[in-house]
Backbone bond lengths (Angstrom), bond angles and torsions (degrees), N, CA, C in turn:
res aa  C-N    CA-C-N  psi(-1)  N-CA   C-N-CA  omega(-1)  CA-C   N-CA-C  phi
1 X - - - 1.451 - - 1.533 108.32 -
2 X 1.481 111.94 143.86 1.954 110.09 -170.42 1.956 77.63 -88.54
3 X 1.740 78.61 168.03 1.426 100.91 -179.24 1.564 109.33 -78.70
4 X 1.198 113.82 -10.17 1.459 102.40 174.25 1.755 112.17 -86.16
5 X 1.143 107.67 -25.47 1.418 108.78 -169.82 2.266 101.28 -86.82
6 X 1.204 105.41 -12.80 1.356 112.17 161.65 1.279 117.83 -51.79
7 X 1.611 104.46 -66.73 1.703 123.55 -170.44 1.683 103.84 -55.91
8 X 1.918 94.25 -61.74 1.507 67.18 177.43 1.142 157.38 -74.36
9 X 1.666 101.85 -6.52 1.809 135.10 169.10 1.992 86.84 -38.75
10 X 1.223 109.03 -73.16 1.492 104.70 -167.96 1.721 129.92 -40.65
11 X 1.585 96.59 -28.16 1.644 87.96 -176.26 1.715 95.22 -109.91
12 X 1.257 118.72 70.81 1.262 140.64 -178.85 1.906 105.99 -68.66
13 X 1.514 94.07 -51.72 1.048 122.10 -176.19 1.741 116.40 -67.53
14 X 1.386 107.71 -27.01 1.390 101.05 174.28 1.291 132.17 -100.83
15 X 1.622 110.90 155.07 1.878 100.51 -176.62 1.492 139.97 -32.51
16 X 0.909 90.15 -179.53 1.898 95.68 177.95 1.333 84.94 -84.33
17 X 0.907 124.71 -102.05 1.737 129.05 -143.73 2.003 94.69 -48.29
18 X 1.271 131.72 -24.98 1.313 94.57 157.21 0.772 156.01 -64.60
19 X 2.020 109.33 -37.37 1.017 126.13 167.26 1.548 110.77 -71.90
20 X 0.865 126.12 4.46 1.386 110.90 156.95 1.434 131.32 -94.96
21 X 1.313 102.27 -0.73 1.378 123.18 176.68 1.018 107.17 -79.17
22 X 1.534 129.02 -48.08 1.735 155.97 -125.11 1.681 82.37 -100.62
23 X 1.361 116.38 -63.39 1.736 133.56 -163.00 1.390 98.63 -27.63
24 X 1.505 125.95 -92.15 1.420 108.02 -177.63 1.409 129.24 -23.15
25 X 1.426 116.55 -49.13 1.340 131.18 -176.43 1.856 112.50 -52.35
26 X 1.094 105.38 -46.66 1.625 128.63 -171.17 2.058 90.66 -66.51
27 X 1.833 103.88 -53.32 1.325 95.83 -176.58 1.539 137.13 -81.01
28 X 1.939 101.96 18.61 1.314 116.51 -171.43 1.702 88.96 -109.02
29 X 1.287 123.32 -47.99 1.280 134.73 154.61 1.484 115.23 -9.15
30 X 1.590 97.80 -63.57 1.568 86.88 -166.16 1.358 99.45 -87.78
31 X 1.739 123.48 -32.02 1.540 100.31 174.06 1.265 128.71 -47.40
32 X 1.626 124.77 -57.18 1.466 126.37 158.18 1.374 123.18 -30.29
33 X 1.270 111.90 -25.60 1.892 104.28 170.68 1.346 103.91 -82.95
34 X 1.539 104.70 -38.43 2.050 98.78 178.97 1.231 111.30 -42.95
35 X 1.667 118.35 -59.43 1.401 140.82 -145.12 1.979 76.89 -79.51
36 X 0.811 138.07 -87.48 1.398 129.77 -153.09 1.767 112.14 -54.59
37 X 1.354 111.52 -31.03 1.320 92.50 157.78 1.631 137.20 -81.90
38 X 1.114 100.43 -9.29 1.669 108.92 162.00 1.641 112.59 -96.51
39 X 1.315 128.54 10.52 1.326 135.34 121.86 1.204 151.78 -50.10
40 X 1.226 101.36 -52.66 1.519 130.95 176.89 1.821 93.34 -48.12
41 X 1.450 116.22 -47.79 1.067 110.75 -151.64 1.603 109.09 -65.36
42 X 1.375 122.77 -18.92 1.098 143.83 -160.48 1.686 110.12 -94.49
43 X 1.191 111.50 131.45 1.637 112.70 173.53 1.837 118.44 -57.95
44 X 1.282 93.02 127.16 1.349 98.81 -178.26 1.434 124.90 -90.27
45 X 1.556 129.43 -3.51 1.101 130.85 -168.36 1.838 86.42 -155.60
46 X 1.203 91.20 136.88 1.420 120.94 168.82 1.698 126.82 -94.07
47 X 1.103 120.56 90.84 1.910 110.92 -176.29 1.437 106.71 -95.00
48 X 1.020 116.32 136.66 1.369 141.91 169.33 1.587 120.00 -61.16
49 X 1.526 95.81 109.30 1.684 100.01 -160.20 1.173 103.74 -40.09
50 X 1.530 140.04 -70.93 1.669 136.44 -152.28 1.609 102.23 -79.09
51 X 1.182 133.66 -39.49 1.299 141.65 173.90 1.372 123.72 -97.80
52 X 1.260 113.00 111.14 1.794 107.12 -163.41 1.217 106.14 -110.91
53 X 1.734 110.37 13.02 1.822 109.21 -173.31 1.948 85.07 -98.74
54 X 1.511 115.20 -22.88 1.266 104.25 165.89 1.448 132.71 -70.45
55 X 1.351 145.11 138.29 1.240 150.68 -158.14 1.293 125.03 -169.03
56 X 1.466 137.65 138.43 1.377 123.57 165.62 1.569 87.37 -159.80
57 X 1.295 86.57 174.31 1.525 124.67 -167.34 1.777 101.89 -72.36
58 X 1.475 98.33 121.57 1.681 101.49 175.00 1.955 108.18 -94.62
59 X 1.499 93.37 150.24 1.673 86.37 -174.27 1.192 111.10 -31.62
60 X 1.512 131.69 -66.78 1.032 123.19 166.23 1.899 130.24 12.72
61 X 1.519 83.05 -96.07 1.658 87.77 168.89 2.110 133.60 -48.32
62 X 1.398 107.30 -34.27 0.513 123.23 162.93 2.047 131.89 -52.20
63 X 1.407 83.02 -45.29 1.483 99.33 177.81 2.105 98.41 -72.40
64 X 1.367 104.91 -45.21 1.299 96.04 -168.18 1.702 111.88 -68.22
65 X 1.551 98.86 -23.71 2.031 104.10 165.85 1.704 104.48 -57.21
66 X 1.117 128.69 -39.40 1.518 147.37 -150.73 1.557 85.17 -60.83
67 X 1.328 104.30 -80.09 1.731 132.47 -172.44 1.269 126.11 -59.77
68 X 1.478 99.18 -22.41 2.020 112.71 175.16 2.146 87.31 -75.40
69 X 1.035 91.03 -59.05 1.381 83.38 -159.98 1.479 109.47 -61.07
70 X 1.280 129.78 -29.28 1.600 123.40 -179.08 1.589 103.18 -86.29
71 X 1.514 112.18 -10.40 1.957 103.51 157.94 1.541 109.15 -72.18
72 X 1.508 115.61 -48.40 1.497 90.49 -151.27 1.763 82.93 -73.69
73 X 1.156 141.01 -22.16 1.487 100.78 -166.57 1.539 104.58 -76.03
74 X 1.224 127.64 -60.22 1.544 112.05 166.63 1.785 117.64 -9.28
75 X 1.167 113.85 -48.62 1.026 105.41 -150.45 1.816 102.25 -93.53
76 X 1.265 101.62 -11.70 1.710 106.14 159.07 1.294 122.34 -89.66
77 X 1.362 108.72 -9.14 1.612 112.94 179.84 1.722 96.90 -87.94
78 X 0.890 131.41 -35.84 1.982 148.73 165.51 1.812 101.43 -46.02
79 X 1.103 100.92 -45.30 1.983 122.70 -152.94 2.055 84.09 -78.60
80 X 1.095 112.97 -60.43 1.478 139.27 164.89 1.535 102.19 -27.74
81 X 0.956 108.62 -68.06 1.489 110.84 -177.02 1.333 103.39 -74.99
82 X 0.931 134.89 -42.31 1.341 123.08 -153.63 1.778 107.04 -86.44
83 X 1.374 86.23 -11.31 2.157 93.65 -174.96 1.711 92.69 -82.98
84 X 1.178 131.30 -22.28 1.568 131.30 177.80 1.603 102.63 -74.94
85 X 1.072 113.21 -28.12 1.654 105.17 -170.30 1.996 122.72 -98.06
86 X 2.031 77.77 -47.69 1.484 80.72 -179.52 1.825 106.93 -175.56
87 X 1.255 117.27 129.28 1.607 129.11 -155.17 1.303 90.63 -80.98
88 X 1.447 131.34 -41.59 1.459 109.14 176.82 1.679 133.58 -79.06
89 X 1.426 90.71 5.50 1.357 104.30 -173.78 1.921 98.86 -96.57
90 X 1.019 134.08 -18.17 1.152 138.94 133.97 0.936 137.92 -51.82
91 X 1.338 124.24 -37.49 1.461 134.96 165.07 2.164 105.59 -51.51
92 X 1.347 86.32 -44.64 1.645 101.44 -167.72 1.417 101.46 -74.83
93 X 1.461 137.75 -32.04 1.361 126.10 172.41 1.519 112.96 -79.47
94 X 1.641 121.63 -28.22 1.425 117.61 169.83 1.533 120.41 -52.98
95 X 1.496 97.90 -45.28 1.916 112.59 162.45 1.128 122.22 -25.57
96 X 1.814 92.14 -80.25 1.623 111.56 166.67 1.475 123.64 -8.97
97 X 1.564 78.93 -75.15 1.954 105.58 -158.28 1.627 96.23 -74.47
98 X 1.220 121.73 -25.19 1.596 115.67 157.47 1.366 127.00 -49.36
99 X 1.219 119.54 -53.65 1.911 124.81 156.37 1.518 108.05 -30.28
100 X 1.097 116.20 -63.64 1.615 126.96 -177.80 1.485 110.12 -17.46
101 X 1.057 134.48 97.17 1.651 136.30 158.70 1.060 132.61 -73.30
C-alpha cells in the first residue's frame, strides 16, 4: 500500500469537504517524509579538518530542521482533526507515522 493511500485509509471516518481540505496536507506529508529520507542520507554536521571541537550544521542538516518542523505541525493539524471525529483513528495515524524512518 503507497503512503498516501495509508494516511488517507485513516480519516475514513471523516467528511467529504474535510477530507478534501486535509488531501493536500496528507500530500505535503508524504513529500516531507520523501525529502527527509533522502536527507538522512546526507551528513549533517560538518568538522573542521585541523579543529574537530569546531563544527556546524551543513545545508543538509539544516534543510532536514526545515522539514522536521513543518512535519510535526502537519501532523498535529491531522491529530486535530482526527480528535473531532474519532480517538482511535488517531491512535492509527500515530502507528502509521511510527513506521516512518
Amino acid at each position: 500500500m503507497k503512503r498516501k493511500e495509508e494516511l488517507v485509509g485513516i480519516f475514513k471516518d471523516v467528511d467529504e469537504n474535510t477530507l478534501n481540505l486535509i488531501l493536500p496536507l496528507i500530500d505535503e506529508v508524504v513529500f516531507i517524509e520523501e525529502m527527509m529520507r533522502e536527507l538522512k542520507k546526507l551528513p549533517f554536521i560538518r568538522v573542521h579538518p585541523k579543529n574537530p571541537s569546531k563544527q556546524e550544521t551543513t545545508p543538509a542538516g539544516k534543510q532536514y530542521k526545515e522539514f522536521s518542523q513543518s512535519y510535526m505541525n502537519a501532523i498535529r493539524i491531522l491529530c486535530s482533526i482526527l480528535n473531532k471525529v474519532d480517538s482511535n483513528a488517531e491512535n492509527e495515524l500515530l502507528k502509521k507515522l511510527a513506521d516512518f524512518e
